[in-house]
mmCIF file of the N, C-alpha and C atoms, coordinates in Angstrom:
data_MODEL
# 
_entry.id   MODEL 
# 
loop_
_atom_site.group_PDB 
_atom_site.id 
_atom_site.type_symbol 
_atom_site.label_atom_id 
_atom_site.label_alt_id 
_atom_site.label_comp_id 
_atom_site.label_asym_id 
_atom_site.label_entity_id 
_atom_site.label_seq_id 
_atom_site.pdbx_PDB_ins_code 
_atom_site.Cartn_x 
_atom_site.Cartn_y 
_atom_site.Cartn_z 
_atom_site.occupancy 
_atom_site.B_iso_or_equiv 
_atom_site.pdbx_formal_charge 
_atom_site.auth_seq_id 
_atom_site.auth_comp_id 
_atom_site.auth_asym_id 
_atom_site.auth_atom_id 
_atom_site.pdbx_PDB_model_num 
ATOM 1   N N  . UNK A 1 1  ? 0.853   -1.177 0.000  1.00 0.00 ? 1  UNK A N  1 
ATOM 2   C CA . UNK A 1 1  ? 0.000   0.000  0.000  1.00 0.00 ? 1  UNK A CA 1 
ATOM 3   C C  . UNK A 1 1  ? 0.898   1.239  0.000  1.00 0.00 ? 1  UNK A C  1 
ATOM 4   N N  . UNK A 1 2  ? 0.612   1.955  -0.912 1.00 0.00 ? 2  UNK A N  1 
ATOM 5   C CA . UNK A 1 2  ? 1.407   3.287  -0.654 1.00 0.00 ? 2  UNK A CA 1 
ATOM 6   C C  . UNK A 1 2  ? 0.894   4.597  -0.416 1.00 0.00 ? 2  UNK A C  1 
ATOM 7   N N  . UNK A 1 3  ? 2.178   5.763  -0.189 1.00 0.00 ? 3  UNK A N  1 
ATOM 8   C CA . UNK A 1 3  ? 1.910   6.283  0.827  1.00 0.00 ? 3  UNK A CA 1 
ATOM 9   C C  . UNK A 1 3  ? 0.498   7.564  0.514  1.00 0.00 ? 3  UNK A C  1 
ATOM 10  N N  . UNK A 1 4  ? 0.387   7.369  -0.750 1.00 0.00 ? 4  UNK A N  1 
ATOM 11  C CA . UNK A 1 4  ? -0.976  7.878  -1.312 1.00 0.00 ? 4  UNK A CA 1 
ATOM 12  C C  . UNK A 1 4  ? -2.692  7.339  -0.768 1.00 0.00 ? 4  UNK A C  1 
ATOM 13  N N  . UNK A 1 5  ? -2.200  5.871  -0.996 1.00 0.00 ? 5  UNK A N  1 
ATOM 14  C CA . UNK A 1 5  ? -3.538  5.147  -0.482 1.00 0.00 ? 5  UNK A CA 1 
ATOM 15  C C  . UNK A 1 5  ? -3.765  5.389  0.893  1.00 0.00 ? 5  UNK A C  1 
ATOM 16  N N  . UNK A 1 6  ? -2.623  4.922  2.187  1.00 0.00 ? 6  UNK A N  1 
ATOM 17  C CA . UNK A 1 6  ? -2.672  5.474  3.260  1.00 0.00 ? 6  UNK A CA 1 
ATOM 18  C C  . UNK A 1 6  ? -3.195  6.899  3.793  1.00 0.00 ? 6  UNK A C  1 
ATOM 19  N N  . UNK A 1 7  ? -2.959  7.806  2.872  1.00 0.00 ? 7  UNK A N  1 
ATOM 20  C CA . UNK A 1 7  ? -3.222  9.050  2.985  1.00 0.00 ? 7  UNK A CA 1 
ATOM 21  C C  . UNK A 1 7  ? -4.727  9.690  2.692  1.00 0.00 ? 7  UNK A C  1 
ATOM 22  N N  . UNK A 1 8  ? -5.311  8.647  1.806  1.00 0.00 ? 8  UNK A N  1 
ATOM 23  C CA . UNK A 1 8  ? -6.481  9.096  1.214  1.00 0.00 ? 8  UNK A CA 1 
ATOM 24  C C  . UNK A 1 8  ? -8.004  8.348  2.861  1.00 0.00 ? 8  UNK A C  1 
ATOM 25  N N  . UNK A 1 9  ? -6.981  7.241  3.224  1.00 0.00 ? 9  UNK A N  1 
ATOM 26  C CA . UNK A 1 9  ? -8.105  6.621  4.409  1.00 0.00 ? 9  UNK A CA 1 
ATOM 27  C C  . UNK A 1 9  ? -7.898  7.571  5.211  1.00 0.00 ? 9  UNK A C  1 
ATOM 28  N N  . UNK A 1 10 ? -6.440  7.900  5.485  1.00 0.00 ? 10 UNK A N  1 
ATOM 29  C CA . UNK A 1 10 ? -6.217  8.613  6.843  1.00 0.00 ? 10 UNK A CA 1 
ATOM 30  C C  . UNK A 1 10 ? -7.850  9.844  6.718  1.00 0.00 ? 10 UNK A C  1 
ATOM 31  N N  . UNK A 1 11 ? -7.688  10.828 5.377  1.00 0.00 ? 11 UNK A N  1 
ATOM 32  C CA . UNK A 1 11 ? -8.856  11.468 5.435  1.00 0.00 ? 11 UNK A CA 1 
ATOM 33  C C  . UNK A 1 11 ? -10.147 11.062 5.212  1.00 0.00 ? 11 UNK A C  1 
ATOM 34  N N  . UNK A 1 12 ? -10.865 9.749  5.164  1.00 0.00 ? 12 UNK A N  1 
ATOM 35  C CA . UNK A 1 12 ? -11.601 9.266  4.831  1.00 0.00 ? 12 UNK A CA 1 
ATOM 36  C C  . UNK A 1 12 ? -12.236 9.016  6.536  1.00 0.00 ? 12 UNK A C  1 
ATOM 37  N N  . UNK A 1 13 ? -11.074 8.236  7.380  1.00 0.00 ? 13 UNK A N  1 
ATOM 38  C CA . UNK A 1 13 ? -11.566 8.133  8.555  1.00 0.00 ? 13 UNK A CA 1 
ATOM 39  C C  . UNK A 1 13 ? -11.127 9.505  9.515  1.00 0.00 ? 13 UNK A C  1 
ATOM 40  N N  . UNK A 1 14 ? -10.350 10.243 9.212  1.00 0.00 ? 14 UNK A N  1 
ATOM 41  C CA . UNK A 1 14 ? -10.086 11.211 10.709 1.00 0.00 ? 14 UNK A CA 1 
ATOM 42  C C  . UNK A 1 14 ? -9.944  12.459 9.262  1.00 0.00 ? 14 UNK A C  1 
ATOM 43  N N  . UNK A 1 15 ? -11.427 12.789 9.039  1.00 0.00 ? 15 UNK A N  1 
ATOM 44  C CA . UNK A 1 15 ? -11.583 14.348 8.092  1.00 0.00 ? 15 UNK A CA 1 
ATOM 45  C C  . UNK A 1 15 ? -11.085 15.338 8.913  1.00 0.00 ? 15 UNK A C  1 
ATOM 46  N N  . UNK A 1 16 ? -11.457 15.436 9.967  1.00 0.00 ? 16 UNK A N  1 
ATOM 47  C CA . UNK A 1 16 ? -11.201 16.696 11.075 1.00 0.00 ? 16 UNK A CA 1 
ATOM 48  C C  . UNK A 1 16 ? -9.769  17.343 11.267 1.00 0.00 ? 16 UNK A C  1 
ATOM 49  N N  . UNK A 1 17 ? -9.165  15.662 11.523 1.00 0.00 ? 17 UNK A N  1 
ATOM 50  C CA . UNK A 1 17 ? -7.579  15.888 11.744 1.00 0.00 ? 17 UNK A CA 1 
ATOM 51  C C  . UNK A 1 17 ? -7.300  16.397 10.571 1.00 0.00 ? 17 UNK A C  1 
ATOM 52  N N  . UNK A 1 18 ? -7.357  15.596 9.404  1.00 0.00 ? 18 UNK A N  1 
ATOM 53  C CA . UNK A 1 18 ? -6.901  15.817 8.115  1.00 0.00 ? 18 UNK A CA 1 
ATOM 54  C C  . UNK A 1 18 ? -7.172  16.987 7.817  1.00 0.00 ? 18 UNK A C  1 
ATOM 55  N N  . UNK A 1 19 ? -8.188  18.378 7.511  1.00 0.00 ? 19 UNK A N  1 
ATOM 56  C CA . UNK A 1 19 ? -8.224  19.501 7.540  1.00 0.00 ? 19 UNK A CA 1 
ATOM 57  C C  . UNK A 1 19 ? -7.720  20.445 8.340  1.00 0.00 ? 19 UNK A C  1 
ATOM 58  N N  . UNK A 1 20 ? -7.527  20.063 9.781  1.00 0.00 ? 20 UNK A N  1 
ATOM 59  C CA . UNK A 1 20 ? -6.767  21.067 10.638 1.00 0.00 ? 20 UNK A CA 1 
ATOM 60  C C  . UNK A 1 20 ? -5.079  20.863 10.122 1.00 0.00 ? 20 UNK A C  1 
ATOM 61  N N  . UNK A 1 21 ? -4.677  19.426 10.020 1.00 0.00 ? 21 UNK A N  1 
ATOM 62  C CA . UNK A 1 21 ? -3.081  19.730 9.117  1.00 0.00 ? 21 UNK A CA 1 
ATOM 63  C C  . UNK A 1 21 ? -3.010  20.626 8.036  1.00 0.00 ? 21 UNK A C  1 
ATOM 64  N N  . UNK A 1 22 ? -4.514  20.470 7.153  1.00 0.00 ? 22 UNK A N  1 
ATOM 65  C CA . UNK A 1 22 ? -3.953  21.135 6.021  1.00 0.00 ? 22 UNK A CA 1 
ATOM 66  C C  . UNK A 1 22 ? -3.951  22.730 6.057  1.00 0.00 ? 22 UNK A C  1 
ATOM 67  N N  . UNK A 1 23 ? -4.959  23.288 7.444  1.00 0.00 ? 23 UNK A N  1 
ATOM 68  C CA . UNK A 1 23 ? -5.012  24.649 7.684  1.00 0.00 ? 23 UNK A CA 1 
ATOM 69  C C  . UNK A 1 23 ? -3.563  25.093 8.054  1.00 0.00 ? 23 UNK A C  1 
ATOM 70  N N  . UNK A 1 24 ? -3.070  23.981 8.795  1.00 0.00 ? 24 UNK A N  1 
ATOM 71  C CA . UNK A 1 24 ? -1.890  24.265 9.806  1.00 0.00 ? 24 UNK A CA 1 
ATOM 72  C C  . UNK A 1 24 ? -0.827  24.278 8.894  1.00 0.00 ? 24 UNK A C  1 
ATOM 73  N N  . UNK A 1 25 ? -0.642  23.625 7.909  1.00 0.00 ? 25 UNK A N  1 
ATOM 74  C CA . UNK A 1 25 ? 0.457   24.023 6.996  1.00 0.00 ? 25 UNK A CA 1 
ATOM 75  C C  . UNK A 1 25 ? 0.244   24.434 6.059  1.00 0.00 ? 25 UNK A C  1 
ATOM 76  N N  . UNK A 1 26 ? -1.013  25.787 5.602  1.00 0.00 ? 26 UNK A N  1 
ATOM 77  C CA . UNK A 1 26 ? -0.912  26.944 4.906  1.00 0.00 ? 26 UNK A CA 1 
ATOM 78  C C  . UNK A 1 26 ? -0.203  28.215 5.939  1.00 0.00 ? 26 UNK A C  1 
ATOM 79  N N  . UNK A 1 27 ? -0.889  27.775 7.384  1.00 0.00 ? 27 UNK A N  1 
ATOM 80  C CA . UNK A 1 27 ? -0.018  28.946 8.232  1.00 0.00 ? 27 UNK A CA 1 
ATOM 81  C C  . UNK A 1 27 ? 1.346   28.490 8.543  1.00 0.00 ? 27 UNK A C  1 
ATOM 82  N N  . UNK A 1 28 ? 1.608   28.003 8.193  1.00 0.00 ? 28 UNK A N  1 
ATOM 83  C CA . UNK A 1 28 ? 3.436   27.588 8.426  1.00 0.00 ? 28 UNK A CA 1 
ATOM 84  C C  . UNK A 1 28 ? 3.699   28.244 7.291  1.00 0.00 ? 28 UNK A C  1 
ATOM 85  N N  . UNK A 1 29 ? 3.466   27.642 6.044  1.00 0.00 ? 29 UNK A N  1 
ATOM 86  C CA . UNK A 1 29 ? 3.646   28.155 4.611  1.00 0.00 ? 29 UNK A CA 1 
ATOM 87  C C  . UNK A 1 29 ? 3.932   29.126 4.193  1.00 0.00 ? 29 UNK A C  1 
ATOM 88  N N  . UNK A 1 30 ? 2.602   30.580 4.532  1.00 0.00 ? 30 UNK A N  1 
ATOM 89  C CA . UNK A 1 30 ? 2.460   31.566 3.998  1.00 0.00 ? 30 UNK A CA 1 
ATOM 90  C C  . UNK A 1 30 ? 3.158   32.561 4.423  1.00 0.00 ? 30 UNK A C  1 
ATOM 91  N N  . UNK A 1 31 ? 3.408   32.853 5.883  1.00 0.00 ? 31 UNK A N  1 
ATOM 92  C CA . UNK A 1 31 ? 4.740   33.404 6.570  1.00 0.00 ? 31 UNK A CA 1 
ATOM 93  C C  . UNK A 1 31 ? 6.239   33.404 5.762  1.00 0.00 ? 31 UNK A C  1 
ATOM 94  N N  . UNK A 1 32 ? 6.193   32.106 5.534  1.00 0.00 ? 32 UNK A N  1 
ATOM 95  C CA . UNK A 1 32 ? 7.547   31.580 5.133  1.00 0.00 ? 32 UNK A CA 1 
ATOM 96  C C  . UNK A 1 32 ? 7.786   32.206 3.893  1.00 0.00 ? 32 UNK A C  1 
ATOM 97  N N  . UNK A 1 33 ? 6.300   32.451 3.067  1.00 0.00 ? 33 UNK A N  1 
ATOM 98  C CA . UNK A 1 33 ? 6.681   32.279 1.754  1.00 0.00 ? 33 UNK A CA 1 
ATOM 99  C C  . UNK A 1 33 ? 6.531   34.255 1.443  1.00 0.00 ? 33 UNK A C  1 
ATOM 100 N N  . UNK A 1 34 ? 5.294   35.000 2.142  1.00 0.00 ? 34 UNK A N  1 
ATOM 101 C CA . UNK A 1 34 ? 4.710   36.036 1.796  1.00 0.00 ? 34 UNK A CA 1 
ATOM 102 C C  . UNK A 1 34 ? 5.943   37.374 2.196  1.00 0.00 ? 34 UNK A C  1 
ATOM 103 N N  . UNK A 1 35 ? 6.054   36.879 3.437  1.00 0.00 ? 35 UNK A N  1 
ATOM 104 C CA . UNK A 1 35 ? 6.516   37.896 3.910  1.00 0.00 ? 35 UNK A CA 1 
ATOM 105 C C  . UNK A 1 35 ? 8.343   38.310 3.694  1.00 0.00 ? 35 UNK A C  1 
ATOM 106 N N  . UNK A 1 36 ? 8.639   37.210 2.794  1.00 0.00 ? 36 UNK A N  1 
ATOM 107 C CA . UNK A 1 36 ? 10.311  37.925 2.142  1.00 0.00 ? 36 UNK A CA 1 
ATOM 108 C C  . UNK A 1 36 ? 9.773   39.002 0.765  1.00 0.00 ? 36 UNK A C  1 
ATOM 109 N N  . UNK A 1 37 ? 8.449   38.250 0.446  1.00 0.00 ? 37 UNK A N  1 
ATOM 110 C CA . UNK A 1 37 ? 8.279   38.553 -0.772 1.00 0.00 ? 37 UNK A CA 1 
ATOM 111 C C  . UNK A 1 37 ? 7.490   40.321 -0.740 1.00 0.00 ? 37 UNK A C  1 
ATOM 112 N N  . UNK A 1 38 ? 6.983   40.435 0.144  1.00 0.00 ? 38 UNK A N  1 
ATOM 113 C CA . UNK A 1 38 ? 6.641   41.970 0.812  1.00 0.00 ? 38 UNK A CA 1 
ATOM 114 C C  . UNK A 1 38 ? 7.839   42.120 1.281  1.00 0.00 ? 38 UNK A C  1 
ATOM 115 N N  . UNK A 1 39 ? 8.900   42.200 1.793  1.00 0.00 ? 39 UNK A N  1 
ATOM 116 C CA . UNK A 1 39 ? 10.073  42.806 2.387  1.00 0.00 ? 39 UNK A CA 1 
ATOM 117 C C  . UNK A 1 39 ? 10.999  42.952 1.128  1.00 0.00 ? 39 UNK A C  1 
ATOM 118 N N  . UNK A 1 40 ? 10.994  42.374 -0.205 1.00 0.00 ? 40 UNK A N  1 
ATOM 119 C CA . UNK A 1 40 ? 11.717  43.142 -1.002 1.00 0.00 ? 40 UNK A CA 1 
ATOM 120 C C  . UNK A 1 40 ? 11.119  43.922 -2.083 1.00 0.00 ? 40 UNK A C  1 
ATOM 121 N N  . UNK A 1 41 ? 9.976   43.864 -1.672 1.00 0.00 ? 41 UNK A N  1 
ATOM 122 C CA . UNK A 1 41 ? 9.093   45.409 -2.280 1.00 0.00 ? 41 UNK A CA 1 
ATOM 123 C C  . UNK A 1 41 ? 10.003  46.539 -1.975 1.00 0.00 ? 41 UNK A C  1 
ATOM 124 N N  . UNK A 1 42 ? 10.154  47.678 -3.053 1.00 0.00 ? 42 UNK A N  1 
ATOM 125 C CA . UNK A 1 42 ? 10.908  48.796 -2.703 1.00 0.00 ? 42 UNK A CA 1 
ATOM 126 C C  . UNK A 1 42 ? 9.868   49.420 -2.039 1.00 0.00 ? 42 UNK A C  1 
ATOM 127 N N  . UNK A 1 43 ? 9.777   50.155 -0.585 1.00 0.00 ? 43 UNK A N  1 
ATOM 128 C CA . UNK A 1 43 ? 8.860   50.834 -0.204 1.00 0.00 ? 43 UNK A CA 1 
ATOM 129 C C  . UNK A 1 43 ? 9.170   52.185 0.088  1.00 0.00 ? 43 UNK A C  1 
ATOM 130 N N  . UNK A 1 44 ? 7.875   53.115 0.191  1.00 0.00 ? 44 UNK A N  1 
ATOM 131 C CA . UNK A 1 44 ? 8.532   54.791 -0.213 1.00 0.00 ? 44 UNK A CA 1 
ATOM 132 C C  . UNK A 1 44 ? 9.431   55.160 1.155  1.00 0.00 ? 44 UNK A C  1 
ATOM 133 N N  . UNK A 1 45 ? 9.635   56.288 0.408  1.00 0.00 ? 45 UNK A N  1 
ATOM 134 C CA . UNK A 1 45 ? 11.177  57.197 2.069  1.00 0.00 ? 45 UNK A CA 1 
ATOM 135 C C  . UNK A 1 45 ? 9.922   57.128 2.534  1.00 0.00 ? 45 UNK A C  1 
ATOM 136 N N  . UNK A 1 46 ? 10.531  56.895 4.078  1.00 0.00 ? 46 UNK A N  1 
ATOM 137 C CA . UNK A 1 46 ? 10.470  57.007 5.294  1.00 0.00 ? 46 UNK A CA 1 
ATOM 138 C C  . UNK A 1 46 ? 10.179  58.504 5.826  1.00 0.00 ? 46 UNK A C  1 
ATOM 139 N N  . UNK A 1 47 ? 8.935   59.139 6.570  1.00 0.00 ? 47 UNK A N  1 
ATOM 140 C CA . UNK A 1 47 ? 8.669   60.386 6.440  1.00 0.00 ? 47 UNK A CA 1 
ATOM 141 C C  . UNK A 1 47 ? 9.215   60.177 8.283  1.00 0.00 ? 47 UNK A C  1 
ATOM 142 N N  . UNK A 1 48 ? 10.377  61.373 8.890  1.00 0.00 ? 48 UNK A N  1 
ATOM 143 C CA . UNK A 1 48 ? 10.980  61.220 9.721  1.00 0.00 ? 48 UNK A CA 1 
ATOM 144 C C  . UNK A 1 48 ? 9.620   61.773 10.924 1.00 0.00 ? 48 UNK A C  1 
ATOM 145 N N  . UNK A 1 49 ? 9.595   61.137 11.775 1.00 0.00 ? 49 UNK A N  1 
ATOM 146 C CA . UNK A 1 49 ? 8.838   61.236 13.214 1.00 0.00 ? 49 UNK A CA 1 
ATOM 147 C C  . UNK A 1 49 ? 8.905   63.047 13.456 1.00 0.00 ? 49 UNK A C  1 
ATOM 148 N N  . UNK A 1 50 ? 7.729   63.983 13.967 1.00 0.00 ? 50 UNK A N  1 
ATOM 149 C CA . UNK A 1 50 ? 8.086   64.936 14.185 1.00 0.00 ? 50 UNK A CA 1 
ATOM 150 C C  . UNK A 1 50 ? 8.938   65.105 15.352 1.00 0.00 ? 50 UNK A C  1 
ATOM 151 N N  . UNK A 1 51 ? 9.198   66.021 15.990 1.00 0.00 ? 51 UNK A N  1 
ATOM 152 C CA . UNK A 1 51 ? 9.898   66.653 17.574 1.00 0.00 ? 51 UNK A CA 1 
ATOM 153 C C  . UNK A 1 51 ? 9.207   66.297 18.721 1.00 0.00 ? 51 UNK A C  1 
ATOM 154 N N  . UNK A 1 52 ? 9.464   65.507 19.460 1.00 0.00 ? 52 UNK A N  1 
ATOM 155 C CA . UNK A 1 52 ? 8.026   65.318 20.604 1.00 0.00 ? 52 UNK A CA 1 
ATOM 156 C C  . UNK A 1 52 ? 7.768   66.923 20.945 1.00 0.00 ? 52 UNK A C  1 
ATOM 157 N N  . UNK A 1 53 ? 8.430   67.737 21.433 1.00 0.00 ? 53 UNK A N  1 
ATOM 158 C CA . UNK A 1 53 ? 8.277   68.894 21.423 1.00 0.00 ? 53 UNK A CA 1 
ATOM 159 C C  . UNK A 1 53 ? 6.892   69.313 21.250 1.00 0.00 ? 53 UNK A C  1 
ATOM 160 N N  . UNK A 1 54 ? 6.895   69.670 19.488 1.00 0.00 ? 54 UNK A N  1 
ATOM 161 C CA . UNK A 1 54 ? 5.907   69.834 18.691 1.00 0.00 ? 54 UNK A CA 1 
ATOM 162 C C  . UNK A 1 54 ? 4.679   68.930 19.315 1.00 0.00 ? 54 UNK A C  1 
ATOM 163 N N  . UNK A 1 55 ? 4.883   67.500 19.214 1.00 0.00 ? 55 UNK A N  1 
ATOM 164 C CA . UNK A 1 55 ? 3.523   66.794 19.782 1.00 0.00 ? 55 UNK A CA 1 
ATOM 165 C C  . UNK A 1 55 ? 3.131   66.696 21.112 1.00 0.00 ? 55 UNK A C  1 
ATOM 166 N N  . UNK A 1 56 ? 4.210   67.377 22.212 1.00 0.00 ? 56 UNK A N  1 
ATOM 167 C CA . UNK A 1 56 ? 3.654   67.762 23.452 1.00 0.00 ? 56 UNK A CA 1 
ATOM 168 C C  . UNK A 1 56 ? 2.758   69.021 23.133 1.00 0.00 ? 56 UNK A C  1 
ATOM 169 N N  . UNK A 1 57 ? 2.958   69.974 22.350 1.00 0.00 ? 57 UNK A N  1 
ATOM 170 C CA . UNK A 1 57 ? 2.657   71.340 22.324 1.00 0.00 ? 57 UNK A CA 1 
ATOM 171 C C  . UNK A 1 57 ? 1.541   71.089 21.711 1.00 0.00 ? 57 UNK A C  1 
ATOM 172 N N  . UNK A 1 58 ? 1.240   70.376 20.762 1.00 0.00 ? 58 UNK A N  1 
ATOM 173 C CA . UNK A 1 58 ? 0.419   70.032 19.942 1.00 0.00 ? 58 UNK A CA 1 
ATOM 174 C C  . UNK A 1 58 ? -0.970  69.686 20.823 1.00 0.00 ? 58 UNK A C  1 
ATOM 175 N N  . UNK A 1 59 ? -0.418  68.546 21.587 1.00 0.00 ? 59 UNK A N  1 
ATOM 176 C CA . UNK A 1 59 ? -1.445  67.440 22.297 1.00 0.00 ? 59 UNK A CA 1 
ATOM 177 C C  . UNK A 1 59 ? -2.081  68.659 23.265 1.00 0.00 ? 59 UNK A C  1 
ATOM 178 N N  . UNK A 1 60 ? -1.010  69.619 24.101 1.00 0.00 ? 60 UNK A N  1 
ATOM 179 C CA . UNK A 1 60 ? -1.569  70.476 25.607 1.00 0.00 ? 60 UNK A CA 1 
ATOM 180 C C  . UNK A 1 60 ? -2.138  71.467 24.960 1.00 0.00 ? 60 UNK A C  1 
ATOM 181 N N  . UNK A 1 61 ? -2.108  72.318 23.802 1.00 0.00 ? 61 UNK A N  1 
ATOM 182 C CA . UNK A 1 61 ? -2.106  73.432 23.866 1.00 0.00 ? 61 UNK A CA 1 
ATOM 183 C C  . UNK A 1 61 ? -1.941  74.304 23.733 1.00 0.00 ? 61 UNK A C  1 
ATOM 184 N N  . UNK A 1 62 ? -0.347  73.892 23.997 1.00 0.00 ? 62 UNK A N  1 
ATOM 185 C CA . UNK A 1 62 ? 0.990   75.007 24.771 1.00 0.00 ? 62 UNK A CA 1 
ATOM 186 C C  . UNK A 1 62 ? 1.694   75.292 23.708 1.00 0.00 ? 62 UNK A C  1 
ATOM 187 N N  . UNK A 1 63 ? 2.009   76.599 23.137 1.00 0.00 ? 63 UNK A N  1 
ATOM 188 C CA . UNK A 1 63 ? 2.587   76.932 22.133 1.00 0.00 ? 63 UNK A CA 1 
ATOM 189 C C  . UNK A 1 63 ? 4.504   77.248 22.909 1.00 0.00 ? 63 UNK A C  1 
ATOM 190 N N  . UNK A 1 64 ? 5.067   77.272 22.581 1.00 0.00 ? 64 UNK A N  1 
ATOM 191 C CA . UNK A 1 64 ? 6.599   77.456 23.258 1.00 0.00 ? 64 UNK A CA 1 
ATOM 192 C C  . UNK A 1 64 ? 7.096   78.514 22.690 1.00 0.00 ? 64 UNK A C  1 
# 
């Protein structure tokens, strides 16, 4: 018997198990596979953080 036939009872008698593996190794998968592939996207400059300064003054009120 090979390891095809084995595989086809395994889901025939334990469906449940057999679908939670196959959920469980798209989330192993897609990590592995998505996220180099978004990280060598060129992405735009970087717009620099203002002065906390400014966003204390901002947030109170308080002009300086």
């Amino acid at each position: 018997m090979g390891v095809m036939d084995k595989l086809k009872i395994f889901v025939v008698k334990e469906p449940v198990v057999a679908a939670s593996c196959l959920i469980a190794g798209f989330g192993l998968f897609l990590p592995a596979v998505v996220r180099p592939i978004l990280d060598s996207w060129e992405t735009a400059e970087k717009v620099p953080p203002p002065p906390l300064n400014d966003v204390v003054a901002g947030v109170t009120g308080k002009k300086n």
